[in-house]
PDB file of N, H, CA, C and O in Angstrom:
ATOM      1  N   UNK A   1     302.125  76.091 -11.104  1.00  0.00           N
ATOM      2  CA  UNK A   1     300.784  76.013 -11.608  1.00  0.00           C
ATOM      3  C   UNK A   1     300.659  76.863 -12.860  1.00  0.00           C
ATOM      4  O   UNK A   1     300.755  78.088 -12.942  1.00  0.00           O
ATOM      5  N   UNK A   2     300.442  76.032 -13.759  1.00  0.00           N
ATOM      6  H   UNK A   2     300.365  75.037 -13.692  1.00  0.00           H
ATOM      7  CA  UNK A   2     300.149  76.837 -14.988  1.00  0.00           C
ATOM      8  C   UNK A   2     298.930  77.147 -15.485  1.00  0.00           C
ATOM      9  O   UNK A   2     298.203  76.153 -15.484  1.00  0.00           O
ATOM     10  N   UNK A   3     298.530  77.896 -15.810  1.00  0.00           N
ATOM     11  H   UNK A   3     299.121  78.703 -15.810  1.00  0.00           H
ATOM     12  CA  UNK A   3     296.753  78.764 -16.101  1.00  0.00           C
ATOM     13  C   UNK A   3     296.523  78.200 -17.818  1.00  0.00           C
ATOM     14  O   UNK A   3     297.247  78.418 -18.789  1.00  0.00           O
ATOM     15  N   UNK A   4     295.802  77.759 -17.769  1.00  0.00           N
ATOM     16  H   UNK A   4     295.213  77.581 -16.980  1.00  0.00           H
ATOM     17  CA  UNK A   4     294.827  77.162 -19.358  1.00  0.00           C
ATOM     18  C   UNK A   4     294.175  78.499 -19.615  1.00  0.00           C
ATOM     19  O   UNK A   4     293.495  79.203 -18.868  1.00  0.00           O
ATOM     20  N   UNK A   5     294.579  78.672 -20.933  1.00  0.00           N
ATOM     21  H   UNK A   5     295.131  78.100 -21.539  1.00  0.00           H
ATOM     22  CA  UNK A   5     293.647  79.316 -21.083  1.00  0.00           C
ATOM     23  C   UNK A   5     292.081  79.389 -21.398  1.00  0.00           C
ATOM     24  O   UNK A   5     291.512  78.341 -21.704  1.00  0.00           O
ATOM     25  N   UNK A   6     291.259  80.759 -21.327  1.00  0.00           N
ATOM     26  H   UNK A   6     291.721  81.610 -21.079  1.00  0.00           H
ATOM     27  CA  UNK A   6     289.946  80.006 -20.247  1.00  0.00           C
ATOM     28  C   UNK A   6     288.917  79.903 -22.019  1.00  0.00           C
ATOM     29  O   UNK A   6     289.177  80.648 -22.964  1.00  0.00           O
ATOM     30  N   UNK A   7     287.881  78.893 -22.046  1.00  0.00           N
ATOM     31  H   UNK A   7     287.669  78.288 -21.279  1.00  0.00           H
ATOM     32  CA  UNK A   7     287.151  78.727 -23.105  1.00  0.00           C
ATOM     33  C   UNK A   7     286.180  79.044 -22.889  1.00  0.00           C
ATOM     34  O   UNK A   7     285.900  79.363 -21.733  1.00  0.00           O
ATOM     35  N   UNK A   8     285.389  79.091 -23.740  1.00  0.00           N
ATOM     36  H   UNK A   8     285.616  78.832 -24.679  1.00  0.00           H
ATOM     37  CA  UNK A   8     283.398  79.580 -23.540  1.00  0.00           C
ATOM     38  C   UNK A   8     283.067  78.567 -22.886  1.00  0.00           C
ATOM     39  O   UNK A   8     283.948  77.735 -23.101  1.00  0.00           O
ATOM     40  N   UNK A   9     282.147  78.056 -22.065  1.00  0.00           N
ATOM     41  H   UNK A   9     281.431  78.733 -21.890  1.00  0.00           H
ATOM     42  CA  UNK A   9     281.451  77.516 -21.279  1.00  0.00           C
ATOM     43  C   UNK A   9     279.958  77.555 -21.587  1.00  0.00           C
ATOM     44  O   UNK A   9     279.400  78.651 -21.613  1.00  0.00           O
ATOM     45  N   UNK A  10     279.442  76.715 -21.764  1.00  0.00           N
ATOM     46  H   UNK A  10     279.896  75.824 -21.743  1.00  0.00           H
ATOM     47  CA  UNK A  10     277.951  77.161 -21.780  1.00  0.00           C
ATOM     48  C   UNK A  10     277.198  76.908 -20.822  1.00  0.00           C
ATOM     49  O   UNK A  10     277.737  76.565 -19.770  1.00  0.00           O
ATOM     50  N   UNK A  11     275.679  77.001 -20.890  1.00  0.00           N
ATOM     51  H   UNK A  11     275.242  77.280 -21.744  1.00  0.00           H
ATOM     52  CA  UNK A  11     275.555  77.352 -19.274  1.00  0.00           C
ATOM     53  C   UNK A  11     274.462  76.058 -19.235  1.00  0.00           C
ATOM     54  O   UNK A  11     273.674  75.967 -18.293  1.00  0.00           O
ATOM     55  N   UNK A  12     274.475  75.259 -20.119  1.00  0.00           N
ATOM     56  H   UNK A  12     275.115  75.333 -20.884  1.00  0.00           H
ATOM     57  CA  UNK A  12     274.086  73.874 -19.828  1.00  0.00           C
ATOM     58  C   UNK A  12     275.006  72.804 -19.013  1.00  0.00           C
ATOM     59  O   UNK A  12     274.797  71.891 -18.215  1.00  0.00           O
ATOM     60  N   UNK A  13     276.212  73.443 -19.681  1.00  0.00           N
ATOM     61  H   UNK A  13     276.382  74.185 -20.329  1.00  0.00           H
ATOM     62  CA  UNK A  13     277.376  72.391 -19.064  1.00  0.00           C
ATOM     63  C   UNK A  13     277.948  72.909 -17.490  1.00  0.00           C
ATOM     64  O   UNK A  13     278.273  72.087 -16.634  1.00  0.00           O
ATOM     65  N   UNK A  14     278.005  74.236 -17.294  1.00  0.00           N
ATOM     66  H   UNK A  14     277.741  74.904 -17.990  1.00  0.00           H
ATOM     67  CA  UNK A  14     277.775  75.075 -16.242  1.00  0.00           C
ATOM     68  C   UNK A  14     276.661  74.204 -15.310  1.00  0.00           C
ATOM     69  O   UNK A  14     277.187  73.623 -14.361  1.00  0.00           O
ATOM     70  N   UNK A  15     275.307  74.043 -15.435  1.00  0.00           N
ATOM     71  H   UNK A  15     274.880  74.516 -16.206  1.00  0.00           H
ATOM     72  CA  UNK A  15     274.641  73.625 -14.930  1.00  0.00           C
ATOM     73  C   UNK A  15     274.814  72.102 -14.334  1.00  0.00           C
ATOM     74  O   UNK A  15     274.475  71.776 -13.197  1.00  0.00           O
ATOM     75  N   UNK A  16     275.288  71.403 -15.121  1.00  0.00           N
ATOM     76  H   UNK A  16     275.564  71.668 -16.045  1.00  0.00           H
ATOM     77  CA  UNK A  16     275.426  69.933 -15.136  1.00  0.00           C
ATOM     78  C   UNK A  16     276.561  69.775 -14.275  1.00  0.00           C
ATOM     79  O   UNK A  16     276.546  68.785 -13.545  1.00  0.00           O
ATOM     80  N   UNK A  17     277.801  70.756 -14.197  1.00  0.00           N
ATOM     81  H   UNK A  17     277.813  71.561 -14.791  1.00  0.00           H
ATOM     82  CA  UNK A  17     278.574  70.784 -12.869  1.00  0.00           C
ATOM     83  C   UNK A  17     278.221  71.089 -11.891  1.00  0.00           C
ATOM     84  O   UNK A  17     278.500  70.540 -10.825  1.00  0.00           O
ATOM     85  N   UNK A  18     277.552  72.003 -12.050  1.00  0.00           N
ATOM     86  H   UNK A  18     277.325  72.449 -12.916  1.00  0.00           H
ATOM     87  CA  UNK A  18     277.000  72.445 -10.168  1.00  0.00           C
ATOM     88  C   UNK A  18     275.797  71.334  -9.955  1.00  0.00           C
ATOM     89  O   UNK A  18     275.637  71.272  -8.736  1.00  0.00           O
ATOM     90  N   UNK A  19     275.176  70.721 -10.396  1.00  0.00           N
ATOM     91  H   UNK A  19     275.306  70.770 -11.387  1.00  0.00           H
ATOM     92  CA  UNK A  19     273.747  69.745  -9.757  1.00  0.00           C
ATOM     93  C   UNK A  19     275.086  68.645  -9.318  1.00  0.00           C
ATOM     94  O   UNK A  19     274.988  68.170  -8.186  1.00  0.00           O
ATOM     95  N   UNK A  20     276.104  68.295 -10.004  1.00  0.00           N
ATOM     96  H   UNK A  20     276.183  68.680 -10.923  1.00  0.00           H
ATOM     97  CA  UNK A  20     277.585  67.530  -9.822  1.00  0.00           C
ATOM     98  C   UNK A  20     277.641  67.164  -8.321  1.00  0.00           C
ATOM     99  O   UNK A  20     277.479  66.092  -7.738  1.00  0.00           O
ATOM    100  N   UNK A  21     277.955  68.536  -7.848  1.00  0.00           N
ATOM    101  H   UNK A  21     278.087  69.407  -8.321  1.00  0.00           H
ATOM    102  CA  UNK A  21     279.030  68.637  -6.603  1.00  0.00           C
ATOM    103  C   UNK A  21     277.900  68.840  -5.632  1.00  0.00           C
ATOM    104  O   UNK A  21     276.697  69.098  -5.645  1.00  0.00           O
ATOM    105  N   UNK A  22     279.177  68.521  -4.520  1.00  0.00           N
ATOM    106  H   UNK A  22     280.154  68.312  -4.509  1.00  0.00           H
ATOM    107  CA  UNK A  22     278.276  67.902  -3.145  1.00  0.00           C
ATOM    108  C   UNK A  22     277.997  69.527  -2.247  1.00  0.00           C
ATOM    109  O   UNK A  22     278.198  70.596  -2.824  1.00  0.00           O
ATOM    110  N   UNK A  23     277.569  69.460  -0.950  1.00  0.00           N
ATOM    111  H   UNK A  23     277.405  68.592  -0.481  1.00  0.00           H
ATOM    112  CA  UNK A  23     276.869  70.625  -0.769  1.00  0.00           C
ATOM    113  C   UNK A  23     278.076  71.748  -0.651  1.00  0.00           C
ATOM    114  O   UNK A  23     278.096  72.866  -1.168  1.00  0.00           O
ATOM    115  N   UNK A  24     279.000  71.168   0.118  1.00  0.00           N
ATOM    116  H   UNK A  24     278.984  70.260   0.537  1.00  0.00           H
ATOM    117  CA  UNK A  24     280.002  72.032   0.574  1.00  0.00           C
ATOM    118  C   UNK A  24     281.197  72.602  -0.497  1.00  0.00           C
ATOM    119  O   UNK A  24     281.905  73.600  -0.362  1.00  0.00           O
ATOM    120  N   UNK A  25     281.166  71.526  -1.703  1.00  0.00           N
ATOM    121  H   UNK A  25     280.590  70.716  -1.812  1.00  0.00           H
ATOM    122  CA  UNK A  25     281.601  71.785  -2.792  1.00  0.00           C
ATOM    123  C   UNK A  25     281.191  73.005  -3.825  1.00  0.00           C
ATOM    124  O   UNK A  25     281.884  73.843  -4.402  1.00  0.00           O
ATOM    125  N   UNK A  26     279.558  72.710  -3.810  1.00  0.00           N
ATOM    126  H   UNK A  26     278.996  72.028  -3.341  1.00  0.00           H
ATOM    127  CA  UNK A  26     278.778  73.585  -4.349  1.00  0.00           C
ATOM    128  C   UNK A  26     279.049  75.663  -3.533  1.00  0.00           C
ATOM    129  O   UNK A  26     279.255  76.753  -4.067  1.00  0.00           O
ATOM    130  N   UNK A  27     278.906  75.269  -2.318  1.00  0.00           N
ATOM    131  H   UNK A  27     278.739  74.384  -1.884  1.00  0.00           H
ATOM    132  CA  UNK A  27     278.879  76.402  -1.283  1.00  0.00           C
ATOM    133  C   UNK A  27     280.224  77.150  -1.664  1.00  0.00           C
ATOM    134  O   UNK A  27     280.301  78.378  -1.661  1.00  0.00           O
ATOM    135  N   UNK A  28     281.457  76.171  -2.047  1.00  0.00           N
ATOM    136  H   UNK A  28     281.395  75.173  -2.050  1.00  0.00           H
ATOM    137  CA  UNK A  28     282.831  76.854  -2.529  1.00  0.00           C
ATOM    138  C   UNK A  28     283.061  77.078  -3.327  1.00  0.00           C
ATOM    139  O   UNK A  28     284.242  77.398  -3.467  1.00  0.00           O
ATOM    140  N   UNK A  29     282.226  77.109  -4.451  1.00  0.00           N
ATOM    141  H   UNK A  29     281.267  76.849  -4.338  1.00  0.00           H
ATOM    142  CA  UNK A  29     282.572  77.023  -6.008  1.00  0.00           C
ATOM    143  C   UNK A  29     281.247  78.620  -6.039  1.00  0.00           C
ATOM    144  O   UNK A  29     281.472  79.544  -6.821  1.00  0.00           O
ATOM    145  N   UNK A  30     280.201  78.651  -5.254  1.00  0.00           N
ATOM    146  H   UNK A  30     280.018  77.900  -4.619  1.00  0.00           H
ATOM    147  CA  UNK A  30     279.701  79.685  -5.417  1.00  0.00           C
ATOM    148  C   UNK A  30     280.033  81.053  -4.556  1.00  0.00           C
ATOM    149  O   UNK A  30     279.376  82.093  -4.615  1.00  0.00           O
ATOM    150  N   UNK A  31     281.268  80.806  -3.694  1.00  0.00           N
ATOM    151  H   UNK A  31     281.802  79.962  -3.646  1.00  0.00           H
ATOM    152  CA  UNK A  31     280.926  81.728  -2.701  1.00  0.00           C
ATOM    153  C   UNK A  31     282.395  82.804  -3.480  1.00  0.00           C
ATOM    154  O   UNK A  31     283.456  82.216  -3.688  1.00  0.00           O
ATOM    155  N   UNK A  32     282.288  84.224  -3.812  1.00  0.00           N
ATOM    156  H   UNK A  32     281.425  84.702  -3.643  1.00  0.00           H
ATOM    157  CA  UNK A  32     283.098  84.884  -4.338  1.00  0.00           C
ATOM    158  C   UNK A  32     283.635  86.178  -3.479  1.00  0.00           C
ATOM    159  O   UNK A  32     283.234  85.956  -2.337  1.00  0.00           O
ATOM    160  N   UNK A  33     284.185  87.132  -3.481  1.00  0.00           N
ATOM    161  H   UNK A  33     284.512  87.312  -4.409  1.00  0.00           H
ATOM    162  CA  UNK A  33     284.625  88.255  -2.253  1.00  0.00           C
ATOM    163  C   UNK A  33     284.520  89.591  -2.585  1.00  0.00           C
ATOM    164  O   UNK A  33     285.346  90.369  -3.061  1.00  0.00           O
ATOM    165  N   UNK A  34     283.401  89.724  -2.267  1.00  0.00           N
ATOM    166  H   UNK A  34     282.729  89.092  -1.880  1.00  0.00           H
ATOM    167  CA  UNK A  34     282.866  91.288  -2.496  1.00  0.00           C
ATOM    168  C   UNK A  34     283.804  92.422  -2.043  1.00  0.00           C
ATOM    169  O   UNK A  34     283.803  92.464  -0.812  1.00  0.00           O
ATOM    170  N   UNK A  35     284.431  93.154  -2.471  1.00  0.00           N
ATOM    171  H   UNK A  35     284.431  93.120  -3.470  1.00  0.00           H
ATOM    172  CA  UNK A  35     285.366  94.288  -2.283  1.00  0.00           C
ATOM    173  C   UNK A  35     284.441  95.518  -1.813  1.00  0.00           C
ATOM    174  O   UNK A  35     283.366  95.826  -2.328  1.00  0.00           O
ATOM    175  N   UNK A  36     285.185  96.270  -0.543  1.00  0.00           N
ATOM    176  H   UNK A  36     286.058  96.020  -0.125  1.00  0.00           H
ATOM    177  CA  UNK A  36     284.442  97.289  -0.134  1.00  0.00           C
ATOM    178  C   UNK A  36     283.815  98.278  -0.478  1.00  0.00           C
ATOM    179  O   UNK A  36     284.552  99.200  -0.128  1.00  0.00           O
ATOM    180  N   UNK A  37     282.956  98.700  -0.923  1.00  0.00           N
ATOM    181  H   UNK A  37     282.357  97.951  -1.207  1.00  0.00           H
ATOM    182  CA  UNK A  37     282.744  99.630  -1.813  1.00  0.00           C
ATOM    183  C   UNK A  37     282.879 100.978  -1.444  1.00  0.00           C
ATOM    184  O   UNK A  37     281.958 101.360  -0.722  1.00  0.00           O
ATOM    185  N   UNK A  38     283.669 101.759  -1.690  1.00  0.00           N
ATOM    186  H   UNK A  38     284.416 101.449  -2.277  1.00  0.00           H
ATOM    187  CA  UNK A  38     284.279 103.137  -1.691  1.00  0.00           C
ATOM    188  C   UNK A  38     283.125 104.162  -2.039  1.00  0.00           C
ATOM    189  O   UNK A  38     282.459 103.987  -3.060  1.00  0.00           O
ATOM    190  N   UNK A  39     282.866 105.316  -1.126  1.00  0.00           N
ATOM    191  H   UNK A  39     283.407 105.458  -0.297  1.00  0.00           H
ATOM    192  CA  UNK A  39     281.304 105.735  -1.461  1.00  0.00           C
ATOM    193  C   UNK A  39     281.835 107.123  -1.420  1.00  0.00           C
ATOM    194  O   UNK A  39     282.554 107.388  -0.456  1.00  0.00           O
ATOM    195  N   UNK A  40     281.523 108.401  -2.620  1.00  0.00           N
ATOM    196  H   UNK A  40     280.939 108.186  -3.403  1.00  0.00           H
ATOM    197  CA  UNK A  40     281.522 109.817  -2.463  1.00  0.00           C
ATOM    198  C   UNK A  40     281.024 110.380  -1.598  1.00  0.00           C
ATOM    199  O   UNK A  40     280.446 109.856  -0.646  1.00  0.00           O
ATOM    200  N   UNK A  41     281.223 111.932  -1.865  1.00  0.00           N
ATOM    201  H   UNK A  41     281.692 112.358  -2.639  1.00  0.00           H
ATOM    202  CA  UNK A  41     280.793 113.100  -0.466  1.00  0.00           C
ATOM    203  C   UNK A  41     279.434 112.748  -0.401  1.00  0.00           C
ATOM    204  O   UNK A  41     278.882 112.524   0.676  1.00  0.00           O
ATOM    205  N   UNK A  42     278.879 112.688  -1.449  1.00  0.00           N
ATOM    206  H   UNK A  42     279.327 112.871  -2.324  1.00  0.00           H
ATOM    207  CA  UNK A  42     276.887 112.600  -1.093  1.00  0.00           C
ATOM    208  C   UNK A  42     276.608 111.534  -0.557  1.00  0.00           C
ATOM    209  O   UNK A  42     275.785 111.464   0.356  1.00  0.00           O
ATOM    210  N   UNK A  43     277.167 110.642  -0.974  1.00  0.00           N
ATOM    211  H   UNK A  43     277.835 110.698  -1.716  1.00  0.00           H
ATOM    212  CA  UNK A  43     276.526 109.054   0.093  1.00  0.00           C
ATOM    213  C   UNK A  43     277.239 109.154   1.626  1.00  0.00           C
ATOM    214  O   UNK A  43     276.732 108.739   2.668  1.00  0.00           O
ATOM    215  N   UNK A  44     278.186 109.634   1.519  1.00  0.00           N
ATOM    216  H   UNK A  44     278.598 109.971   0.672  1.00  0.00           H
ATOM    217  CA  UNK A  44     278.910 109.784   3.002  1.00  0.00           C
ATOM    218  C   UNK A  44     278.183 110.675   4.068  1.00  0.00           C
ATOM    219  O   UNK A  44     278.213 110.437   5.275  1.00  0.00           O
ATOM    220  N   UNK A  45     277.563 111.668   3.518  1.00  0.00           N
ATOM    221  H   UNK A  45     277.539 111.862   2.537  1.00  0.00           H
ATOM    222  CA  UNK A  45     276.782 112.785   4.189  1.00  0.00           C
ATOM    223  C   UNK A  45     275.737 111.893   4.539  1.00  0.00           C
ATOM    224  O   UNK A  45     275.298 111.867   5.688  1.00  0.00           O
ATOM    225  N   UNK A  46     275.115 110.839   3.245  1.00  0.00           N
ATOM    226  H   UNK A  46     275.472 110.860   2.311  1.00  0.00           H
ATOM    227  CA  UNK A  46     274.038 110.458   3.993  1.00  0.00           C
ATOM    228  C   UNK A  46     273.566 109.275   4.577  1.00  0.00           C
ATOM    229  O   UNK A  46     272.416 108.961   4.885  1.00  0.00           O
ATOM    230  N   UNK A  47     275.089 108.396   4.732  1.00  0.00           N
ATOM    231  H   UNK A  47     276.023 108.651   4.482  1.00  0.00           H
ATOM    232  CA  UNK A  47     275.341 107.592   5.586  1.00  0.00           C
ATOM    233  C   UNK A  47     275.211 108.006   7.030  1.00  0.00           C
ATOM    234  O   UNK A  47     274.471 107.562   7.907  1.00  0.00           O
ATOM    235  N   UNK A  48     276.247 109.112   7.065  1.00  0.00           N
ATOM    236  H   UNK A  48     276.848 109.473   6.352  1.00  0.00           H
ATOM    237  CA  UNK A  48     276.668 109.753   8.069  1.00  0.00           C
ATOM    238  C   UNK A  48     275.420 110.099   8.904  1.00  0.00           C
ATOM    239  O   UNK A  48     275.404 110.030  10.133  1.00  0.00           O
ATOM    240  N   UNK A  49     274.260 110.519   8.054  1.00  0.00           N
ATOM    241  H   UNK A  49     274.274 110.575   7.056  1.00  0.00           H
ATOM    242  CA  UNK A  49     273.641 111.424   8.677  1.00  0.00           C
ATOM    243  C   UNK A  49     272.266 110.227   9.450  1.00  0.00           C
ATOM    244  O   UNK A  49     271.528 110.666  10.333  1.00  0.00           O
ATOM    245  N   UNK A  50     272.160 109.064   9.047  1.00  0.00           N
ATOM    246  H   UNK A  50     272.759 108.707   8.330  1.00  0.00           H
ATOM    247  CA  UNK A  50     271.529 108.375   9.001  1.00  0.00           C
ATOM    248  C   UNK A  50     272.035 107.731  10.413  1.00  0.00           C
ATOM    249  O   UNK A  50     271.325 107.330  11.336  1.00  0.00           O
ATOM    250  N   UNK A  51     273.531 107.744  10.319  1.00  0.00           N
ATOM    251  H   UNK A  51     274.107 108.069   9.570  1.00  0.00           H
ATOM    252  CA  UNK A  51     273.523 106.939  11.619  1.00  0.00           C
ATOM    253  C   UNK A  51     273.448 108.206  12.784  1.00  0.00           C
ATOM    254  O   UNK A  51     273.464 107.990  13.996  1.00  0.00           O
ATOM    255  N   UNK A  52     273.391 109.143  12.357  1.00  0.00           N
ATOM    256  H   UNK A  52     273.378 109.319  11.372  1.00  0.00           H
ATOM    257  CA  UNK A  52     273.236 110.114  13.753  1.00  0.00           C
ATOM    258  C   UNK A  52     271.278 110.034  14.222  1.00  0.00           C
ATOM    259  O   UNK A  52     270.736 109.805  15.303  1.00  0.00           O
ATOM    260  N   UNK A  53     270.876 110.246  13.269  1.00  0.00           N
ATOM    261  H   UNK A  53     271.317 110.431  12.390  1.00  0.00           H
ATOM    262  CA  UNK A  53     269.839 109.843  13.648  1.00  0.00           C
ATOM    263  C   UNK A  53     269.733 108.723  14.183  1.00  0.00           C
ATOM    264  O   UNK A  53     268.778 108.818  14.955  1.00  0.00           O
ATOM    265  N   UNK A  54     270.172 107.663  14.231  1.00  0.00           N
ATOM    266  H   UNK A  54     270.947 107.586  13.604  1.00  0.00           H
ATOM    267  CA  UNK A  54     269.949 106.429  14.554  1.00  0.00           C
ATOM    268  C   UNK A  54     270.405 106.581  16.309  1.00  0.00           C
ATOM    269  O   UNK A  54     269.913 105.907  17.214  1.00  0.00           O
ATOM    270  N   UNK A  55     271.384 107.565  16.450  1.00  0.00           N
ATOM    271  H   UNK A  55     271.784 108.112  15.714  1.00  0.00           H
ATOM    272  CA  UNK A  55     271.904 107.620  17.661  1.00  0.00           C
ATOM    273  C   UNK A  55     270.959 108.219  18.201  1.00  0.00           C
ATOM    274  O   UNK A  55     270.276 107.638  19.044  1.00  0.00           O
ATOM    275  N   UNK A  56     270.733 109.395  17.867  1.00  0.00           N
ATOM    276  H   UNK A  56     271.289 109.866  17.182  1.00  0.00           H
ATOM    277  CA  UNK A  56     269.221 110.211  18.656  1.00  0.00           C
ATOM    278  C   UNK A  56     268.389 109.659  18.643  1.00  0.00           C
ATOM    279  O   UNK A  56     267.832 109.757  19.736  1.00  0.00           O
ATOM    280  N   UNK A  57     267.593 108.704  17.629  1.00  0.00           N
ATOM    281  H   UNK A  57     268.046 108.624  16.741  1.00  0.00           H
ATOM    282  CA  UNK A  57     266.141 107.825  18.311  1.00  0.00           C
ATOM    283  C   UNK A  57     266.466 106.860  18.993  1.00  0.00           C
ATOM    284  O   UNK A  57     265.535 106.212  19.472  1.00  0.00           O
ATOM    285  N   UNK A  58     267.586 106.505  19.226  1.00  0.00           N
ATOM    286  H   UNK A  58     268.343 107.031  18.838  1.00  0.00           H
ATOM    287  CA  UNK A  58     267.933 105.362  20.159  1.00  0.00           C
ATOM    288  C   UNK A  58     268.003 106.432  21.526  1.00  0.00           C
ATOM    289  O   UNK A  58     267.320 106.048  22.475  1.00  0.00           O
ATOM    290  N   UNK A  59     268.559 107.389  21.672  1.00  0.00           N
ATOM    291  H   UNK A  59     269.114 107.700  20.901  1.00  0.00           H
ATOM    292  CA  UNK A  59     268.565 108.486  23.086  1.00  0.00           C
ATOM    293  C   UNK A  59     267.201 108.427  23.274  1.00  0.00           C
ATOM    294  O   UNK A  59     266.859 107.854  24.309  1.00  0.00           O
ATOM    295  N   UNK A  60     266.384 108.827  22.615  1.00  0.00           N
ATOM    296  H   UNK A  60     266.661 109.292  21.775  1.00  0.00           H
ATOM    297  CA  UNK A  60     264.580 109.132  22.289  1.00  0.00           C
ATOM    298  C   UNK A  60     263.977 108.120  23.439  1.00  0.00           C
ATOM    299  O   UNK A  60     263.618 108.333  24.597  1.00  0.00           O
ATOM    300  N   UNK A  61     264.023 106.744  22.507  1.00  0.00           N
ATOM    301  H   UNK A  61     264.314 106.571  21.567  1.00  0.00           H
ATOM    302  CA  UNK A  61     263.306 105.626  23.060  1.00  0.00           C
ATOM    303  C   UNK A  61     263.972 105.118  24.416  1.00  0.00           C
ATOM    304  O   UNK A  61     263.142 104.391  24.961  1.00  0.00           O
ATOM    305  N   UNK A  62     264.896 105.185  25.027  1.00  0.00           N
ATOM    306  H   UNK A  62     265.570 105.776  24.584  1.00  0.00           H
ATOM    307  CA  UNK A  62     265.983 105.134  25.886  1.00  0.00           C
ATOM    308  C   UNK A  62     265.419 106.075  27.413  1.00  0.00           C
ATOM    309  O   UNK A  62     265.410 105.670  28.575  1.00  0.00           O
ATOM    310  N   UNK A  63     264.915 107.655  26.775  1.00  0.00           N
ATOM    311  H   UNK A  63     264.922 107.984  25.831  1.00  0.00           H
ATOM    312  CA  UNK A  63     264.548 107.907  27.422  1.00  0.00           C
ATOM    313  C   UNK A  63     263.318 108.296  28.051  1.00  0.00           C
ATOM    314  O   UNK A  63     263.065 108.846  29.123  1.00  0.00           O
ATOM    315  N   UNK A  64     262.273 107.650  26.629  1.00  0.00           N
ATOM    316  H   UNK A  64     262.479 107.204  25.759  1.00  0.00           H
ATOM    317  CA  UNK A  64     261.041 107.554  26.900  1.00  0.00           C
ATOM    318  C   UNK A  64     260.790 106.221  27.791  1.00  0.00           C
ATOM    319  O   UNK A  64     259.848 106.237  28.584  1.00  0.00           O
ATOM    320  N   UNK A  65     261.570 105.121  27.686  1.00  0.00           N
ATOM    321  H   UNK A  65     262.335 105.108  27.042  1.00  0.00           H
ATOM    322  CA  UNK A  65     261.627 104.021  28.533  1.00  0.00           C
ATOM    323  C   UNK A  65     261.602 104.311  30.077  1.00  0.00           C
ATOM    324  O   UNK A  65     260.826 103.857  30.918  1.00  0.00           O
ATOM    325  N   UNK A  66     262.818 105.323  30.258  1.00  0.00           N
ATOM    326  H   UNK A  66     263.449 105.691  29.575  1.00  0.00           H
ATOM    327  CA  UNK A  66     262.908 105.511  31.493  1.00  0.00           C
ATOM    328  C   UNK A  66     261.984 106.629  32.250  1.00  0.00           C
ATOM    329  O   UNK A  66     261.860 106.459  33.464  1.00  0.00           O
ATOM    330  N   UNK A  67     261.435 107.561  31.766  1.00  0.00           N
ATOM    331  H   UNK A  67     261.535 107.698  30.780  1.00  0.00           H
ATOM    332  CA  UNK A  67     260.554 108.134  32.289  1.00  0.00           C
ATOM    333  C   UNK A  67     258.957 107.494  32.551  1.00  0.00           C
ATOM    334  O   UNK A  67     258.048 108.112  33.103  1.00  0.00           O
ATOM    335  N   UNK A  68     258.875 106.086  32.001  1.00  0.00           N
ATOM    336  H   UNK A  68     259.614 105.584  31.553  1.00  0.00           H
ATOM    337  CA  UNK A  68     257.566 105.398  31.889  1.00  0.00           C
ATOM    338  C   UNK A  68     257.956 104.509  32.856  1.00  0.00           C
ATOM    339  O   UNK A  68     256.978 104.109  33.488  1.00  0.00           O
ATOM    340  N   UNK A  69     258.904 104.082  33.191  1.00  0.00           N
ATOM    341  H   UNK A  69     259.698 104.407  32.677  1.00  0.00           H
ATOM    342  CA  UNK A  69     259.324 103.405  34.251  1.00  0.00           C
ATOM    343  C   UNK A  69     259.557 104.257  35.358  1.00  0.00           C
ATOM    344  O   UNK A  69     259.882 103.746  36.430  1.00  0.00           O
ATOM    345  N   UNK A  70     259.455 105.307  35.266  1.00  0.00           N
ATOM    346  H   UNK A  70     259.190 105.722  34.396  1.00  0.00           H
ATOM    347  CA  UNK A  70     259.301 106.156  36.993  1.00  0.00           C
ATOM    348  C   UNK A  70     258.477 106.713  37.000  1.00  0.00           C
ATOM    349  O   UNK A  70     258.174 107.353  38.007  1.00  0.00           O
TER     350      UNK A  70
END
C-alpha cells in the first residue's frame, strides 16, 4: 500500500462526501481514538480526592438508609 500524498480538501467537497455515505459508513469515517490522557500531581490529587469523597458519601447515604430502615 502506497500513501498519496495528502492535498487541501475543502470543506464543501468534505461535505458532499459525508451527506455521500451510508449510515455505518458515515459512523466509520467519523469515529477517531482518543489517547489516554496523562494528568500531573495537581489533577491527580484532585481526582484522587474526589473519588474518596465519593466513597464516603456513598458510606453516608448507605448508612443513613440503614438506620431509617430500623
Amino acid at each position: 500500500m502506497t500513501k498519496t500524498p495528502s492535498t487541501s480538501v475543502s470543506t464543501a467537497d468534505q461535505n458532499l462526501v459525508l451527506s455521500s455515505l451510508e449510515h455505518d459508513q458515515l459512523v466509520g469515517a467519523k469515529k477517531h481514538h482518543i489517547p489516554r490522557r496523562h494528568f500531573n500531581g495537581p489533577e491527580l490529587a484532585v481526582i484522587w480526592s474526589l473519588r474518596l469523597y465519593l466513597l464516603f458519601m456513598m458510606a453516608v447515604v448507605i448508612y443513613q438508609v440503614w438506620t431509617a430502615a430500623h
